[in-house]
VOPAGU-2260 file (C-alpha; in pm, 1 decimal, decimal comma):
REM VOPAGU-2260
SITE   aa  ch    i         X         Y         Z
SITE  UNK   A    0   12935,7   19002,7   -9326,7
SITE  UNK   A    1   12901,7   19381,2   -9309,8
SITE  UNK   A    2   12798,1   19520,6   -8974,4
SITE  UNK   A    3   12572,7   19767,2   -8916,6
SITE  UNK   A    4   12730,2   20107,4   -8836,6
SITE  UNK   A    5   12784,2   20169,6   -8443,4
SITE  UNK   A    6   12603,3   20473,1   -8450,8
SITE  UNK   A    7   12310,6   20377,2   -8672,2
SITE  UNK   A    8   12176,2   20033,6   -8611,9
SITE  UNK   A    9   11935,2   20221,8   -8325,1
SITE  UNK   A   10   12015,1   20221,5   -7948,2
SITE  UNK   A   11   12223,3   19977,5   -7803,1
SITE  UNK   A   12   12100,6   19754,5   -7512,4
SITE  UNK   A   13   12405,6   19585,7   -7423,3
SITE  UNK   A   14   12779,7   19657,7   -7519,6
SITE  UNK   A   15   13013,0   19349,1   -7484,4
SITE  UNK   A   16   13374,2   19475,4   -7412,0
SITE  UNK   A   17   13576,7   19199,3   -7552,6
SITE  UNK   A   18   13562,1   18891,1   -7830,7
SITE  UNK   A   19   13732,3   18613,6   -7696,8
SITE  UNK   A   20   13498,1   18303,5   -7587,2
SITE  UNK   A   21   13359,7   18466,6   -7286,4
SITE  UNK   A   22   13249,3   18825,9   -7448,7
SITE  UNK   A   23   13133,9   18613,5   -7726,1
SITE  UNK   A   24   12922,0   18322,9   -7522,4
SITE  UNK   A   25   12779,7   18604,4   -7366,2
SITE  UNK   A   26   12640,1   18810,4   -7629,9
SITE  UNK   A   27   12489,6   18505,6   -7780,2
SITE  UNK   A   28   12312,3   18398,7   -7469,4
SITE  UNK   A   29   12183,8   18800,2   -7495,3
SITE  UNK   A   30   12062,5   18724,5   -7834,8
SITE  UNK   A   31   11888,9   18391,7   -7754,3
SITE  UNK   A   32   11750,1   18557,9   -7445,7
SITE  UNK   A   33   11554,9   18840,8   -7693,2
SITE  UNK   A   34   11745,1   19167,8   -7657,3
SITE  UNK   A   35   11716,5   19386,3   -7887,2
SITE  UNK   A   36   12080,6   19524,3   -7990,2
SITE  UNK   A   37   12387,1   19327,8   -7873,7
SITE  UNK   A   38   12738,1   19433,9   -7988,0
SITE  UNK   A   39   13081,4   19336,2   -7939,5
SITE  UNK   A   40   13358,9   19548,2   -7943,2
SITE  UNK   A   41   13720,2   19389,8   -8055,3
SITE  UNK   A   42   13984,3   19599,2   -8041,0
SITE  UNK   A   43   14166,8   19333,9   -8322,5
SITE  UNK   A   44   14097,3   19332,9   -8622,7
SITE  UNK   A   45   13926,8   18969,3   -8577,3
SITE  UNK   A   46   13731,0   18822,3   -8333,7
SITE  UNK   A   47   13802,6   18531,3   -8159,2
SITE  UNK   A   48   14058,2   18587,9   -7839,9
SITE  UNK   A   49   14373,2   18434,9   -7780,8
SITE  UNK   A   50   14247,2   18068,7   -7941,8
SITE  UNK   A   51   14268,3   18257,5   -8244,5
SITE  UNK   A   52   14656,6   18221,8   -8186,2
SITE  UNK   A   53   14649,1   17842,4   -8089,8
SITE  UNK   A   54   14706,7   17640,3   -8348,2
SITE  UNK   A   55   14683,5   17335,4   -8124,6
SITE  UNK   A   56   14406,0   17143,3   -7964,4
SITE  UNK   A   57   14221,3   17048,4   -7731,3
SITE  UNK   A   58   13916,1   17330,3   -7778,2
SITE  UNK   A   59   13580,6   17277,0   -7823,2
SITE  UNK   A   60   13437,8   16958,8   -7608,0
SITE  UNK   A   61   13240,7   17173,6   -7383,3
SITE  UNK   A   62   13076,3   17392,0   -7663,6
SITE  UNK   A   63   13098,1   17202,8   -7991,8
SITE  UNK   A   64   13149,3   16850,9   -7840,0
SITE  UNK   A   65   13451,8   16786,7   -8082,7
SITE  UNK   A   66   13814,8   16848,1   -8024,6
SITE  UNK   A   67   13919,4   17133,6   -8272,0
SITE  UNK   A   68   14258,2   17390,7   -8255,1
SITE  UNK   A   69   14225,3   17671,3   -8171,2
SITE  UNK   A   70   14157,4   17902,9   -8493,4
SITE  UNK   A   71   13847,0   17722,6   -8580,5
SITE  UNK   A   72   13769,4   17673,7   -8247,6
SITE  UNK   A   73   13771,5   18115,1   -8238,1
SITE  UNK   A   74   13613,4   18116,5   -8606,1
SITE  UNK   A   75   13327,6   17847,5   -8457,0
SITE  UNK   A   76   13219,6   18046,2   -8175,5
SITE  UNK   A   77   13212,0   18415,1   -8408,9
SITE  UNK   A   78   12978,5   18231,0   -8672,6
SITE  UNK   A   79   12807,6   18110,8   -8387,5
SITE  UNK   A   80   12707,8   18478,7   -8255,5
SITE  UNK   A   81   12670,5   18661,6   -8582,5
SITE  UNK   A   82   12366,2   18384,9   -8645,5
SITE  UNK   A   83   12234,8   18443,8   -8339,6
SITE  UNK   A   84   12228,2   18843,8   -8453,1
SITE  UNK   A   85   12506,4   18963,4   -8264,8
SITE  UNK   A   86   12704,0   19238,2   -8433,1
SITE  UNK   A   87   13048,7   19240,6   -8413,6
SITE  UNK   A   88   13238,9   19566,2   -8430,9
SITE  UNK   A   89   13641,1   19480,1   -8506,0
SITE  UNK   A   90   13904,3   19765,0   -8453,3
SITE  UNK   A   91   13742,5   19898,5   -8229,0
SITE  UNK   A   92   13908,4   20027,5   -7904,9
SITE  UNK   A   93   13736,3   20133,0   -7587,0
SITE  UNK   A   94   13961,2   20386,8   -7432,2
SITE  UNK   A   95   13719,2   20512,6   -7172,6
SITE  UNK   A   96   13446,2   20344,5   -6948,8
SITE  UNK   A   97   13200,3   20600,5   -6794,1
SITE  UNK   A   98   12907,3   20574,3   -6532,2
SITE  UNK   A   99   12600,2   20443,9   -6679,4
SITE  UNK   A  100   12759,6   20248,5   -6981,5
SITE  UNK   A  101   12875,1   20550,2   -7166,5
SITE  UNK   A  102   13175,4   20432,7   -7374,8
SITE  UNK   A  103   13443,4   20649,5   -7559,5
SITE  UNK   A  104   13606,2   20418,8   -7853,2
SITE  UNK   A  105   13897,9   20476,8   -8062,2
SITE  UNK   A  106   13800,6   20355,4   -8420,4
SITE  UNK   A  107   13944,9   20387,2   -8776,9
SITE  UNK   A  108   13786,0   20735,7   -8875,5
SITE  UNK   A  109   13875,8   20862,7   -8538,1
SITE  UNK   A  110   13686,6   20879,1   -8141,7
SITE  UNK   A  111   13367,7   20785,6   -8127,2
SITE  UNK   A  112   13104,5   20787,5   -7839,2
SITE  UNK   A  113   12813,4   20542,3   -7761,5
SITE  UNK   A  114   12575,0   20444,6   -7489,4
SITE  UNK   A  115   12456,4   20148,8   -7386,0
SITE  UNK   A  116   12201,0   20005,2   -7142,0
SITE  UNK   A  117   12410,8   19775,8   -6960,5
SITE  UNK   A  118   12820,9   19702,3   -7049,7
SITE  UNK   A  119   12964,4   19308,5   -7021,2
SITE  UNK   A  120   13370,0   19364,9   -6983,1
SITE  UNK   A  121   13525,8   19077,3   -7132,0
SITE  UNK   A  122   13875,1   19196,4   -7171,8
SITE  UNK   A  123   14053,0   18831,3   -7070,7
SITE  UNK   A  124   14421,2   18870,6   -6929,8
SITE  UNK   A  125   14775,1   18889,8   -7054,3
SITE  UNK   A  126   15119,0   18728,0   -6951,3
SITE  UNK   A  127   15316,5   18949,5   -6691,1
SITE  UNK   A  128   15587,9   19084,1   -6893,8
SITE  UNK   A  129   15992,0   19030,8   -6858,8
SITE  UNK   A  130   15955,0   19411,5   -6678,1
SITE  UNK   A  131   15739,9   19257,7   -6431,1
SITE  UNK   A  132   15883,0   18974,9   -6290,8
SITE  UNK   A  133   16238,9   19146,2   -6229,5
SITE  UNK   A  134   16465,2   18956,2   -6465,5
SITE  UNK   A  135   16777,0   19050,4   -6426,2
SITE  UNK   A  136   17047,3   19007,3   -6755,3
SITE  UNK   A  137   17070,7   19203,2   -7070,3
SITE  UNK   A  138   16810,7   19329,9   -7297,9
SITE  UNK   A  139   16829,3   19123,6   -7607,8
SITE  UNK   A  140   16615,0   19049,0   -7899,2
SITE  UNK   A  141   16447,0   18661,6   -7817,5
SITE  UNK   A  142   16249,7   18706,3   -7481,5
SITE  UNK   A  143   15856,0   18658,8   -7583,7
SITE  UNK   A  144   15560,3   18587,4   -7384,2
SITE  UNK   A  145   15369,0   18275,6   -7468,0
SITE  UNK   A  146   15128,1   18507,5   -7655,7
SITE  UNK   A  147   15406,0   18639,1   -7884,7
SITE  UNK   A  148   15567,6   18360,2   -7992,2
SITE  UNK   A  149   15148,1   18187,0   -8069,8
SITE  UNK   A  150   15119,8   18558,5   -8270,4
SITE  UNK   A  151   15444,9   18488,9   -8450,6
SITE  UNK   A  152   15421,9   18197,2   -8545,0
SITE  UNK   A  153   15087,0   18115,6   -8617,3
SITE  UNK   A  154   14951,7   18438,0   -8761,6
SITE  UNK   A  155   15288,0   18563,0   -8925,2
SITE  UNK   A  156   15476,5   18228,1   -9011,2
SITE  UNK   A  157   15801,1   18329,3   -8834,0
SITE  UNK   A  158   16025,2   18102,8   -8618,9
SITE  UNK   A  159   16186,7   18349,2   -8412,5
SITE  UNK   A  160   16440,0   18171,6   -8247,6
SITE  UNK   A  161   16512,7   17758,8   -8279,5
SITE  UNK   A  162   16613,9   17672,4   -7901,9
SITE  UNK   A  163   16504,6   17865,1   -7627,9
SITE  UNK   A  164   16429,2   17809,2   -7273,6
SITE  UNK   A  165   16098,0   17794,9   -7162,9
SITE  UNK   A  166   16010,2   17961,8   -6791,9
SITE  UNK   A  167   15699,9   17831,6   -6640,3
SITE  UNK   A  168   15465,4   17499,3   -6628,2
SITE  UNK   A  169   15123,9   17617,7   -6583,2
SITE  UNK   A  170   14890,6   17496,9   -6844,9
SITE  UNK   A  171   15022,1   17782,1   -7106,1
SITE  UNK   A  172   15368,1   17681,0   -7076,2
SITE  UNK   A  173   15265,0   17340,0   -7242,3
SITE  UNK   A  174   15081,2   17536,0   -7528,9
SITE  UNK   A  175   15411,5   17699,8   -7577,1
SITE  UNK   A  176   15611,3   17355,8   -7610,1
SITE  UNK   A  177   15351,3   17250,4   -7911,5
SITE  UNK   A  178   15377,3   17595,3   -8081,1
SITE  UNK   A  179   15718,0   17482,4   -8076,3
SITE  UNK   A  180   15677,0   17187,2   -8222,5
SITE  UNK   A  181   15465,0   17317,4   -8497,7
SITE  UNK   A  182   15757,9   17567,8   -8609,8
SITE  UNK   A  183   16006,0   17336,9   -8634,3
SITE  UNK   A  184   16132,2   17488,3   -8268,3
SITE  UNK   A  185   16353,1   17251,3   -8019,4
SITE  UNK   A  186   16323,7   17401,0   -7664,0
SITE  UNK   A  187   16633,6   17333,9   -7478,1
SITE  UNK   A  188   16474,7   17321,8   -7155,1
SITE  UNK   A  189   16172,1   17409,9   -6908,4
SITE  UNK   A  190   16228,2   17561,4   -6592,4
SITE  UNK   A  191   16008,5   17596,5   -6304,8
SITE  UNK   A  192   16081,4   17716,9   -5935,7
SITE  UNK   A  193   15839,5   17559,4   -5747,5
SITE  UNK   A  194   15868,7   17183,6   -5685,7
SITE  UNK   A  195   15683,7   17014,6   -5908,5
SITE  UNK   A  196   15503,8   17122,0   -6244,5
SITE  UNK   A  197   15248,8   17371,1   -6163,6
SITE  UNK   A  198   14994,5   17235,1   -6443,2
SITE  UNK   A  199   14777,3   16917,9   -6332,9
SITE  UNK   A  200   14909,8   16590,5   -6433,9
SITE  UNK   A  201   14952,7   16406,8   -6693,5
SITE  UNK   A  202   15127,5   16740,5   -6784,2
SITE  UNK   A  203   15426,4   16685,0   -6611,7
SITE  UNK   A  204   15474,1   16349,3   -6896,9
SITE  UNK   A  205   15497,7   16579,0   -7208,3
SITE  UNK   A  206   15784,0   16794,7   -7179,1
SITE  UNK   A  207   16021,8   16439,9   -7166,9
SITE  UNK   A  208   15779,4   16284,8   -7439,0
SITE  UNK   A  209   15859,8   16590,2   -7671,6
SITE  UNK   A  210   16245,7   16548,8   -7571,0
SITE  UNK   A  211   16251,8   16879,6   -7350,9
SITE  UNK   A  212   16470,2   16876,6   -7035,6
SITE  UNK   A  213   16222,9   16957,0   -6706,0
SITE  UNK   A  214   16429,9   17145,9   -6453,1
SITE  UNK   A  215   16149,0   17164,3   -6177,4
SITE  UNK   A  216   16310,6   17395,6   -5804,3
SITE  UNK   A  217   16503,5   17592,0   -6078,1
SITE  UNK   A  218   16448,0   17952,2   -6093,1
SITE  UNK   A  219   16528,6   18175,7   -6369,8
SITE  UNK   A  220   16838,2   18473,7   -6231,4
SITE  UNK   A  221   16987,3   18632,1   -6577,9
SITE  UNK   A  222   16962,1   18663,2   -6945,3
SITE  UNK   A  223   17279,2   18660,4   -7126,5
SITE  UNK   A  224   17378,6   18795,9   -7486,9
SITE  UNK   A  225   17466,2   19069,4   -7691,0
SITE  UNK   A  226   17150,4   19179,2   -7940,9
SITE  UNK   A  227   16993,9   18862,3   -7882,1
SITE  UNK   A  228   17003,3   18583,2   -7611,8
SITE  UNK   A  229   17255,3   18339,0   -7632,8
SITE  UNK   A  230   17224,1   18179,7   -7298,3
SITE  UNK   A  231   17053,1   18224,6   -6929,8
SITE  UNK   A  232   17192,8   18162,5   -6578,2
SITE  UNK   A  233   16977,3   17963,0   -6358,6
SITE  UNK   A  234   16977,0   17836,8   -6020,6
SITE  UNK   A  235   16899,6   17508,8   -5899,7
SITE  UNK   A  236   16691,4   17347,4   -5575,2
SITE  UNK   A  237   17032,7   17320,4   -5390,8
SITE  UNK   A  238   17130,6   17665,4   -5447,6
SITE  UNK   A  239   17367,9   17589,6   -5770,9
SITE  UNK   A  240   17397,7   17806,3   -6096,6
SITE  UNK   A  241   17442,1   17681,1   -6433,7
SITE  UNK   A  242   17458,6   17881,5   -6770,1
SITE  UNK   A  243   17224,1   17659,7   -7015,3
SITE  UNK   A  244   17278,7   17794,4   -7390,4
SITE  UNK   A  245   16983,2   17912,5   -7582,7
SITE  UNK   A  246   16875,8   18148,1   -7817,3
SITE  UNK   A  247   16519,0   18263,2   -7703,6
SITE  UNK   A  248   16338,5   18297,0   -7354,1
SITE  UNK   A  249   15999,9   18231,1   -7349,7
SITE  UNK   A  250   15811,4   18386,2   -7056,7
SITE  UNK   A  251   15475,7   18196,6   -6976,3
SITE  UNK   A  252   15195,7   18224,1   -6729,2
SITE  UNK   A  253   15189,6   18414,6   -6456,7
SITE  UNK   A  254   14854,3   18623,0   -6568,9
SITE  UNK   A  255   14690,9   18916,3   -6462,7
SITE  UNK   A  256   14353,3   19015,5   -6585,1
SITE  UNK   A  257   14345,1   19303,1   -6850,4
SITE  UNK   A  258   14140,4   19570,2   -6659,6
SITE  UNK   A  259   14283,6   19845,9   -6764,7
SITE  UNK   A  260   13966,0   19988,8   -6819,3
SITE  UNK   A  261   13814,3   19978,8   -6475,0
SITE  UNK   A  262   14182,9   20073,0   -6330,9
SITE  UNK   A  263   14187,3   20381,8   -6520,2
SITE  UNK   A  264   13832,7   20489,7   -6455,9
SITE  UNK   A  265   13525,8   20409,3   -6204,0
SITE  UNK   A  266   13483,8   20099,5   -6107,6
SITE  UNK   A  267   13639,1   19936,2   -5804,4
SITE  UNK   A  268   13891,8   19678,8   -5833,4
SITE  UNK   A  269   14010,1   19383,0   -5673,7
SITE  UNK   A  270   14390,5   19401,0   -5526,8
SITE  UNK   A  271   14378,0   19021,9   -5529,0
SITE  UNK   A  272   14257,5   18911,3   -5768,7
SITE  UNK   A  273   14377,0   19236,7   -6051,9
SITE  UNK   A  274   13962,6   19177,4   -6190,2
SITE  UNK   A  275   13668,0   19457,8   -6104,3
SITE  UNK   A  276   13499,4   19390,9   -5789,0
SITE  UNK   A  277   13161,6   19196,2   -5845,9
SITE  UNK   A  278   12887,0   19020,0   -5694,6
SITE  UNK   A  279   12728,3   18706,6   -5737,0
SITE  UNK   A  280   12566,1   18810,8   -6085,7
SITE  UNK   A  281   12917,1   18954,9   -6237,9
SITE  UNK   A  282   12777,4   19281,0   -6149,2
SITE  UNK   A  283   13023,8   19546,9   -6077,2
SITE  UNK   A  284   13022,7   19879,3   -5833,2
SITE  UNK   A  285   12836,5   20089,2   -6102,8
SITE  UNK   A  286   12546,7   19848,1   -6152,4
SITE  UNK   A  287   12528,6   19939,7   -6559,1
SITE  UNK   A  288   12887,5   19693,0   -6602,3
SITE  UNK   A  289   12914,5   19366,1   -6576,8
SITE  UNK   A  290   13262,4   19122,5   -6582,5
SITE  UNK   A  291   13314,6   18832,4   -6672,5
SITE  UNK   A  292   13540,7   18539,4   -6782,2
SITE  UNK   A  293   13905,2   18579,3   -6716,5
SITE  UNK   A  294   13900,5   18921,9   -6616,0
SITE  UNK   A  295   13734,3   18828,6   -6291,3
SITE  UNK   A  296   14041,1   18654,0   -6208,5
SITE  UNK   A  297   14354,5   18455,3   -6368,1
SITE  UNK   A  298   14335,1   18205,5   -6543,0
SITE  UNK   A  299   14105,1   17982,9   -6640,8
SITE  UNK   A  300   14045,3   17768,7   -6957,9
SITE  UNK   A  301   13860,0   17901,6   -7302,3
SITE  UNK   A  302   13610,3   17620,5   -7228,5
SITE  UNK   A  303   13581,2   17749,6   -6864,4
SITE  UNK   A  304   13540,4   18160,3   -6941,1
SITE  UNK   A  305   13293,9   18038,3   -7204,5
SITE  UNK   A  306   13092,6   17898,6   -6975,8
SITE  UNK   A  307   13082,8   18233,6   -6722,1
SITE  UNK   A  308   12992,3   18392,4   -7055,1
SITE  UNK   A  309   12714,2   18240,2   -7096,3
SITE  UNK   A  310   12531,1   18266,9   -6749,4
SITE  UNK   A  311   12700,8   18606,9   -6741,0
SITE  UNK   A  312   12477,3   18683,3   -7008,3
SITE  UNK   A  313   12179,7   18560,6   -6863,8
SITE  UNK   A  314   12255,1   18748,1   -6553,1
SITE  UNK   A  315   12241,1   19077,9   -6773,0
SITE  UNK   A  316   11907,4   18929,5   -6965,8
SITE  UNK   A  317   11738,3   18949,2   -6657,6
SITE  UNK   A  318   11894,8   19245,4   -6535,2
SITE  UNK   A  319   11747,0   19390,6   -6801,3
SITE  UNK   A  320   11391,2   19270,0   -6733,1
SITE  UNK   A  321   11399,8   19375,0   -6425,1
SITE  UNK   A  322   11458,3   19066,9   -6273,6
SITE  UNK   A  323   11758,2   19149,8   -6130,7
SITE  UNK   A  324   11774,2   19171,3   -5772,2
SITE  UNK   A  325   11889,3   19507,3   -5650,1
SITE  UNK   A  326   12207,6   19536,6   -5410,4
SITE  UNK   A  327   12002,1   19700,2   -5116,4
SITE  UNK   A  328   12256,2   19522,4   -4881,7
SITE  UNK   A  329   12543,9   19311,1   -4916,5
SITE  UNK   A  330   12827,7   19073,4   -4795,9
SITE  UNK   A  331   13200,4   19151,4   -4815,2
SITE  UNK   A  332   13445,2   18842,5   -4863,7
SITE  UNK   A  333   13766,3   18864,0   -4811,0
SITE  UNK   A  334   14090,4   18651,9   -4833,8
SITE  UNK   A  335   14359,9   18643,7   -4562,0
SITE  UNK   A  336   14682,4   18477,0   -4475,4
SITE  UNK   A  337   14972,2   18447,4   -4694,1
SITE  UNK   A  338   14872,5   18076,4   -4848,6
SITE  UNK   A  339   14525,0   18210,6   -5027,7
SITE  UNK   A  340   14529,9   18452,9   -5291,9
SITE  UNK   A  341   14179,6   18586,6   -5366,8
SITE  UNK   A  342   13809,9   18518,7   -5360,7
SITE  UNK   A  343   13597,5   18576,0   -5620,1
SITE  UNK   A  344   13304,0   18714,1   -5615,2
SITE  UNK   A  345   13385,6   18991,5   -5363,0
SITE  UNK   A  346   13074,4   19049,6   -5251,3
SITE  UNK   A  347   12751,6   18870,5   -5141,5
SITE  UNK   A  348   12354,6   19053,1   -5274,8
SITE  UNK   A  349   12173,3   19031,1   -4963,5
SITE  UNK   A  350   11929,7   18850,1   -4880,6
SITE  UNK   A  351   11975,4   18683,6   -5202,8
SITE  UNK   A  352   12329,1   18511,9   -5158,2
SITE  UNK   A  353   12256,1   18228,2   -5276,6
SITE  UNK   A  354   12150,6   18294,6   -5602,2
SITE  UNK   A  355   12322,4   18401,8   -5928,7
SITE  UNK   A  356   12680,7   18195,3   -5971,0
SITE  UNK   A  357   12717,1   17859,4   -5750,5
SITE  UNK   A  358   13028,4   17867,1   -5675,1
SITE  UNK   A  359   13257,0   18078,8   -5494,2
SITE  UNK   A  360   13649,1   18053,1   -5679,4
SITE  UNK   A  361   13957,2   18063,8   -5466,5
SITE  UNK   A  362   14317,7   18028,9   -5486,6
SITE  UNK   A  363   14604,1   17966,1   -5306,1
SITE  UNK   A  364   14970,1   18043,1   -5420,6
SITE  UNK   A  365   15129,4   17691,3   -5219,0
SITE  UNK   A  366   15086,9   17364,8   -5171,4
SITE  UNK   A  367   14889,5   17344,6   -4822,3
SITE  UNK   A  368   14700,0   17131,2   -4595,8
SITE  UNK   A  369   14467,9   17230,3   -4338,8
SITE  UNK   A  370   14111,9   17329,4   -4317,6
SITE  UNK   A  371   13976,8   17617,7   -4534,4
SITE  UNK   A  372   13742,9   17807,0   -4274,2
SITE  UNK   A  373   13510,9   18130,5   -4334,7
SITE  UNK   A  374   13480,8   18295,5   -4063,2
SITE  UNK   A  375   13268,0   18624,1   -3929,4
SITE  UNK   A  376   13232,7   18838,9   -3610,2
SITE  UNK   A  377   13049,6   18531,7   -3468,0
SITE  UNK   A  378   13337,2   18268,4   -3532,9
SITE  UNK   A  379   13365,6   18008,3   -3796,2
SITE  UNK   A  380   13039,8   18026,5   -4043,6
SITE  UNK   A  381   13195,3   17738,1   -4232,2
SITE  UNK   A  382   13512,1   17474,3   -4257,9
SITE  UNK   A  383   13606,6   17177,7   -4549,4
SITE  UNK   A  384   13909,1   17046,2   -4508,3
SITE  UNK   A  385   14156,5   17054,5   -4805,3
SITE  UNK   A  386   14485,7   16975,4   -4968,9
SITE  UNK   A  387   14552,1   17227,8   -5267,3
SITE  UNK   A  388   14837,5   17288,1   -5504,4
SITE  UNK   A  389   14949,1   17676,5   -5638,8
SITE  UNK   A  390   14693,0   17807,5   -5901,8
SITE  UNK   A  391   14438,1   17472,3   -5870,4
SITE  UNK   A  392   14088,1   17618,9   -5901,4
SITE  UNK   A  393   13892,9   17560,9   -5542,6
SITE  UNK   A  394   13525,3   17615,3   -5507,9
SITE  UNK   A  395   13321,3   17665,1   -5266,9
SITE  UNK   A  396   12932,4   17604,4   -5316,1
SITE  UNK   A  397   12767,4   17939,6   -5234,5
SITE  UNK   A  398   12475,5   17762,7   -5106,8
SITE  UNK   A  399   12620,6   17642,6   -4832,0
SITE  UNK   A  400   12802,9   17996,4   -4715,3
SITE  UNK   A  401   12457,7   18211,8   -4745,7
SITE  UNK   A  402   12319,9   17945,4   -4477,6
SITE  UNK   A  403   12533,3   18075,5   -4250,7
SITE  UNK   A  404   12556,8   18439,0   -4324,7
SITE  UNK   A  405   12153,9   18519,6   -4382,8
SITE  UNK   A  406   12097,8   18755,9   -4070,5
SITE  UNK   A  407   12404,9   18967,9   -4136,1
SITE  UNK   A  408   12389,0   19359,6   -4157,9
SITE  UNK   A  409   12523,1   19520,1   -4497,9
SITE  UNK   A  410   12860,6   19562,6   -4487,1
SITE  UNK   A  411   12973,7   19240,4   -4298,9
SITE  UNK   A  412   13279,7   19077,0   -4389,8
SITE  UNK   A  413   13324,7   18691,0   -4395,0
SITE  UNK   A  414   13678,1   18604,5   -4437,1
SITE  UNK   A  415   13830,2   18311,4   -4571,1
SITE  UNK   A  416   14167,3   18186,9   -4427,6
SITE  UNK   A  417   14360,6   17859,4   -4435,6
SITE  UNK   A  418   14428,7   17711,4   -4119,6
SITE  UNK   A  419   14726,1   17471,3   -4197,2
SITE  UNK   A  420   14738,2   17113,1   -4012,4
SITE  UNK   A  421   14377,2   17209,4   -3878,6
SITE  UNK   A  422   14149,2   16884,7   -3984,4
């Protein structure tokens, strides 16, 4: 299906930054809702996100209500918006976000400006890269992120290596063990330096089912080889190294949220999270953008971000009928101590906080127990005891925080802190 060129189909009421399931789930909401022009802008040359590189189930229950890998799963949800009227621009770059949803795009026949009413960023995340996490060891051909070695092998038919060691057990790390599998690929081993598997269980069950050795309080110190790996020195819960022999390193989790965009230009960001600051309608700090999915934070499932799509685009519907509440005050939330990691949204709409998304999403980067407590200038606003593991989703119903916070000025903070062995 031909699209209509970007600078001809008329004006543009909303640009969607992004294809994968969120940008996608939100543009067809858009559509369903009855605005006018909706397009998406993928910077690859197909739409679809990273399930386009999962050749694997499980994708689909919450949307389709069938189990389906990935690639169909990505081709599902495209057919699904291009019905609906959404066009879908491929190639297509945005280099440059600018007040007001003015975009600059890097295309095929060269730069290329356009407008648009309001601007959905949809960008997802990527996998911190060997540079990042301070690996130590030589630099050898063989050391791919989960997302390479899903490229490689699904979309290019290569097995590039036949035994390496995967780093990492959240949920991604598991999705690299069946791309694996699929290849013809025997990982050696999967390390993990925390205590147990990060990824909920039954997780922890398939690494031994698919004949992979789980080395859980082991932690990843050098890569050996010369040109490519051929081995990596570990060390293990009681301080011991080992050399285990391999001939690849995959690298998995440890996300950040691709916001290059609003890094590089106007709107605020997050230190916590990585994301663009929002409120409780995914609205950003210039009012014209809007984030959602896994850009607001790492990581959550295809099935999840799909879902924020979707009443992401209904916020911006009704944004654009002007039935938007405007931010004439607000709330500030913040996360302290070293055991919680972020809260998202960062800020409350005043004296609408309870409206808009129904949960508030925190994290914490340890296993604790204690009481999770929001507290203001007045004193606690609001406890719940809990006992959370590293990178487990908690929420916290927003209803029940704007009780307490009603009567404050713009500009309050209510900070979130774990108080551990508190009941």
């Amino acid at each position: 299906m031909r699209e209509p060129a970007l600078n001809r189909g008329g004006a543009i009421d909303v640009a969607v930054i992004g294809g994968g399931p969120a940008g996608l789930a939100a543009a067809t909401e858009l559509k369903r809702a009855g605005i006018g022009r909706v397009v998406v802008l993928e910077r690859e040359q197909e739409a679809g996100g990273i399930p386009r590189h999962c050749g694997h189930p499980p994708f689909g229950m919450r949307e389709f209500g069938r189990v389906l890998r990935g690639p169909v799963y990505a081709a599902r949800l495209v057919a699904r918006a291009r019905r609906a009227g959404v066009e879908i621009h491929t190639g297509a770059s945005v280099v440059e976000a600018r007040p007001g949803g003015d975009l600059l795009l890097a295309v095929a026949r060269g730069v290329q400006e356009i407008s648009a009413r309001r601007v959905i960023c949809a960008t997802g995340v990527r996998e911190r890269p060997r540079s990042a996490r301070l690996i130590s060891g030589a630099r050898v051909a063989g050391v791919l992120n989960t997302g390479a070695l899903q490229s490689l092998v699904y979309l290019k038919r290569l097995r590039p290596f036949r035994r390496p060691v995967i780093v990492g057990s959240e949920l991604v790390a598991f999705s690299a063990i069946m791309t694996c599998r699929h290849a013809g690929i025997r990982p050696v081993a999967m390390i993990e330096p925390g205590p147990r598997v990060t990824a909920r269980w039954p997780s922890a069950l398939f690494p031994r089912l698919a004949g992979v050795r789980l080395m859980t309080g082991t932690r990843l110190l050098e890569i050996t080889g010369e040109g490519a790996v051929s081995g990596v020195v570990v060390e293990g819960p009681g301080g011991e190294r080992q050399r285990i022999a391999c001939d690849g390193v995959v690298l998995s989790g440890r996300f950040t949220p691709e916001s290059t965009l609003a890094r590089s230009g106007h709107l605020q960001v997050d230190p916590a999270t990585g994301g663009p600051v929002v409120d409780q309608w995914g609205r950003c700090s210039d009012a014209a953008y809007f984030a959602t999915g896994n850009l607001l934070r790492p990581v959550e499932t295809a099935g999840w971000s799909w879902r924020e799509g979707r009443q992401c685009g209904q916020h911006v519907a009704a944004d654009l009928a002007g039935n938007l509440p405007r931010e004439d005050a607000f709330l500030r939330l913040e996360a302290a101590g070293p055991a919680l990691k972020y809260v998202m949204p960062q800020r409350l709409s005043l004296p609408h906080a309870a409206a808009g998304m129904k949960d508030l999403q925190l994290r914490v980067g340890r296993e604790v127990r204690g009481a999770l407590v929001a507290v203001n200038e007045q004193g606690v606003v609001w406890r719940e005891k809990i006992h959370a593991r590293p990178e487990r989703r908690l929420l916290v119903p927003v209803g029940e925080i704007a009780a307490g916070v009603a009567a404050q000025p713009s500009g309050s903070r209510l900070v979130f802190e774990i108080r551990e062995g508190a009941g």
